[in-house]
N, C-alpha and C positions, 0 to 999 in steps of 0.2 A: 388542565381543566379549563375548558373556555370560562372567557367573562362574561357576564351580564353586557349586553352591548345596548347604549345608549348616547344619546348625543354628551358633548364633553361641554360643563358648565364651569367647572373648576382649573385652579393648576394643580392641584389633589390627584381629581381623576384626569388632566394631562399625565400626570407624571405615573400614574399605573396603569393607563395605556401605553405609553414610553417604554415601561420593563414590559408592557406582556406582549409588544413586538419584537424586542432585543431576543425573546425569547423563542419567539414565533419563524424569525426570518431567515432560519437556514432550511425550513422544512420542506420537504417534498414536492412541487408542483403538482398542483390537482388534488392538495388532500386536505382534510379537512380543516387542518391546520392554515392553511396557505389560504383558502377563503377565510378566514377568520382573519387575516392580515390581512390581506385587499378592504375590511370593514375598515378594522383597526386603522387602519393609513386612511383610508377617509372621514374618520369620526377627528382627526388629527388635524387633518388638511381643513376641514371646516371651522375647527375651532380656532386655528391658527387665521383663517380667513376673515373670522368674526371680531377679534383683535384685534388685527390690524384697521378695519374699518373707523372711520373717525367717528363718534360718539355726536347726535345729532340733538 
């Protein structure tokens, strides 16, 4: 069952983005599942971008 996709504000919701990729990433090419992972790995990549940014 897809997640609610929204940007990732917490380590909460990193970390249950985290499992619903481990779950997601053997899936089919092209199916509905596998766009849901191309989100997932960017909702990831940006939180992880925002992070690392130094605090101004």
């Amino acid at each position: 069952m897809p997640m609610e996709h929204k940007p990732i504000t917490t380590q909460d919701e990193y970390d249950k983005v985290a499992a619903r990729i481990e779950q997601l990433k053997d899936g089919d090419a092209g199916s509905e599942e596998a766009e849901e992972l191309k989100l997932l790995t960017k909702l990831i990549i940006a939180y992880e971008s925002k992070r690392q940014q130094p605090e101004e």
